[in-house]
C-alpha positions, -999 to 999 in steps of 0.1 A, spaced: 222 260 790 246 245 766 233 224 735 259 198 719 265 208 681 258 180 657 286 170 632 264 187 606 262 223 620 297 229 626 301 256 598 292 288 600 262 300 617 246 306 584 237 270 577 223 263 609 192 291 604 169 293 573 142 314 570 119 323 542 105 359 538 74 373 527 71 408 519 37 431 523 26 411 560 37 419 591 25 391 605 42 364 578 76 379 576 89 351 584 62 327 575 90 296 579 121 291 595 142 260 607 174 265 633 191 235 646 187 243 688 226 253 687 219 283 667 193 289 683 206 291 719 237 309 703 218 339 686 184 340 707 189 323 739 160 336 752 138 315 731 143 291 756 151 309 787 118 329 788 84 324 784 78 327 753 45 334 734 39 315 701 30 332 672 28 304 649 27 266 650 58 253 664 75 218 657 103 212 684 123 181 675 143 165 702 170 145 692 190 141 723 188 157 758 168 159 784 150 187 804 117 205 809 94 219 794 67 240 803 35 249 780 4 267 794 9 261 831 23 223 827 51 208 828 66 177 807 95 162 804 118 160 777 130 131 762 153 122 730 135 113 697 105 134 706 90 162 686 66 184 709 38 203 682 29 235 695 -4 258 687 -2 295 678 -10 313 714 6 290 736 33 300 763 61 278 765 93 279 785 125 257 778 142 240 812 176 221 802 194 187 813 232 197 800 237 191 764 203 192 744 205 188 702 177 187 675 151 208 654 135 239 655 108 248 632 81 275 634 52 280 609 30 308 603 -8 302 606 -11 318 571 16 294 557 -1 263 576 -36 271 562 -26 267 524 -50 248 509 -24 221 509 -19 218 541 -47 225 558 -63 194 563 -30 178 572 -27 199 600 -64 192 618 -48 163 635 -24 188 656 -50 222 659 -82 200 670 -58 178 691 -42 215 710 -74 225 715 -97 199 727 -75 172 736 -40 183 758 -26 212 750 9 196 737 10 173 706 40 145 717 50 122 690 78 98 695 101 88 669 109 58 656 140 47 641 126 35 609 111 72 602 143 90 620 160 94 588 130 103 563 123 128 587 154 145 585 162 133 545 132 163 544 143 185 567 176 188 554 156 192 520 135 217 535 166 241 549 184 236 516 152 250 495 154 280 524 188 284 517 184 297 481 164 313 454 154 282 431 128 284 409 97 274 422 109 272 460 80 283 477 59 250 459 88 225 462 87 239 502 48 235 503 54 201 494 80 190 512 62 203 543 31 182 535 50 150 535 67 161 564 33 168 583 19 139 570 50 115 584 40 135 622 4 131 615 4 91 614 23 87 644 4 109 669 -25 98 688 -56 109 676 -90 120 695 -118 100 684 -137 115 658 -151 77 649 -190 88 635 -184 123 643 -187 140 606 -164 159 588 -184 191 587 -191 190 624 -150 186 628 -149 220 608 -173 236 632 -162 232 661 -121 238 643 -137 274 632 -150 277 672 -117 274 685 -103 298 663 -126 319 668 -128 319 704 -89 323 705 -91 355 687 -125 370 704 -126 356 743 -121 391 758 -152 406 739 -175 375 734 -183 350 763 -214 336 751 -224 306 733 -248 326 710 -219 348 699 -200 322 680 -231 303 673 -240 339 651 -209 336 636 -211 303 624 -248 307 612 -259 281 636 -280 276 666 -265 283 702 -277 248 710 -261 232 673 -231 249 684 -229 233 726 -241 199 706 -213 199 686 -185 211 701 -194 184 728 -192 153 704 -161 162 694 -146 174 722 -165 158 750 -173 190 764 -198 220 752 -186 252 732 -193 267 770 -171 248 787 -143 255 761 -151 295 770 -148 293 804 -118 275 799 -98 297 777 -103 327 798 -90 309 828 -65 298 806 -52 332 797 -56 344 835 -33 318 844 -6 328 820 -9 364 830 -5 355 865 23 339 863 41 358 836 31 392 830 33 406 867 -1 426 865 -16 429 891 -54 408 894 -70 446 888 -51 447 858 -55 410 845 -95 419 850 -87 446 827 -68 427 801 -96 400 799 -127 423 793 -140 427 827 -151 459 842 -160 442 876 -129 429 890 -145 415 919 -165 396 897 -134 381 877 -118 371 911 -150 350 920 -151 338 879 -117 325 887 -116 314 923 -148 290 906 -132 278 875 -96 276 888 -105 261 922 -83 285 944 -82 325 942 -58 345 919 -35 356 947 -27 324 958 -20 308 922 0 337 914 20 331 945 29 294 934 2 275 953 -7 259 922 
């Protein structure tokens, strides 16, 4: 894969990667960063050659090109003056038409959940997890150039020690998340209220961190301090399906990228998933997947 270099990044490599640190987490080390695709295919090609496991949110901005790419067992295509939002958890894989050019930024959960920013980014986690499980915005022209006016803003703040950078960064990420946030499509959470959004936001997240150890509705009900049934209720009006649905569906979920990426065997993806019984995990999936393990992880799929 080759990726055309824009008449910006033609210095060193330097300029094309910016990365802010944060010392004392493992997890945030790098709690932002922002490449243009050519360095990014130049120093880590296999960002995009492998599956690759987010860690954080990721905001892919294509500016031209054309190719695939894949995100939890489906496949989209990629088109020029896209961005493609991506959730924390999510496999992805990168599939390239020739010359490709844009944006790469990744955000740490921590660094997304700043009391800033938090609410700005409920349109993309509620939308990954209940809606499709890719946020697709396309750009206008007339918002083209504010959007990179602040990127270029953003990577220049990365780029140096100013005083104050990590607030002038907070802020310049809000706007930034804001401009996404009116131009993607929305569920519709008309007379659903803002506290119910929170619940079922907090279900998700907890059921991304628990599903191996807790697979019932009355153990994120607990949690919550609410009612198994609240919970179900909920979770259904804002997602059209109940909190037990959205269990079922993870676990399948995270089968289906273990089939097809890890090259455990269905023993050991029972195993990985909490399951003592593997025979029981090949009929859990066989019913929730519609065909048995062996043959999706052979393709048939």
């Amino acid at each position: 894969m080759r990726l055309k270099v824009r008449p910006t990044d033609t210095h060193e490599s330097a300029r094309d990667h910016f990365q802010m640190t944060s010392k004392g987490n493992a997890k945030a080390d790098n709690p932002v960063e922002i490449h243009t695709l050519q360095w990014l295919e130049q120093n880590h090609p296999i960002s995009f050659n492998s599956p690759i496991r987010t860690t954080g949110f990721e905001i892919i901005w294509i500016v031209e090109g054309t190719g695939k790419l894949t995100v939890d067992c489906q496949e989209y295509v990629i088109e020029p003056n896209v961005i493609y939002c991506l959730s924390p958890g999510q496999l992805r894989q990168f599939s390239t038409n020739g010359k490709v050019e844009g944006y790469y930024i990744s955000l740490s959960e921590e660094f997304a959940y700043l009391a800033e920013n938090k609410q700005d980014f409920s349109f993309l986690t509620l939308q990954n997890s209940f809606g499709r499980n890719l946020q697709i915005i396309h750009i206008t022209k007339e918002i083209h150039h504010e959007l990179e006016d602040i990127l270029m803003k953003m990577r220049t703040e990365l780029s140096n020690c100013f005083m104050l950078r990590t607030e002038i960064l907070k802020g310049l990420l809000k706007i930034f998340i804001i401009y996404l946030s009116r131009k993607a499509e929305r569920l519709d959470y008309i007379n659903v209220p803002e506290k119910d959004i929170h619940i079922a936001d907090r279900f998700i997240g907890l059921l991304k961190i628990h599903y191996t150890t807790k697979r019932m509705v009355a153990d994120y009900a607990r949690e919550l301090c609410v009612t198994p049934n609240y919970l179900n209720r909920i979770v259904k009006k804002v997602s059209g399906f109940p909190a037990s649905y959205h269990i079922q569906q993870h676990i399948i979920l995270e089968a289906k990228r273990q089939a097809l990426y890890s090259g455990l065997s269905m023993k050991e993806v029972a195993y990985e998933l909490g399951f003592t019984d593997y025979a029981h995990f090949s009929k859990f999936f066989k019913n929730n997947s519609g065909m048995n393990f062996t043959a999706f992880k052979n393709g048939s799929h």
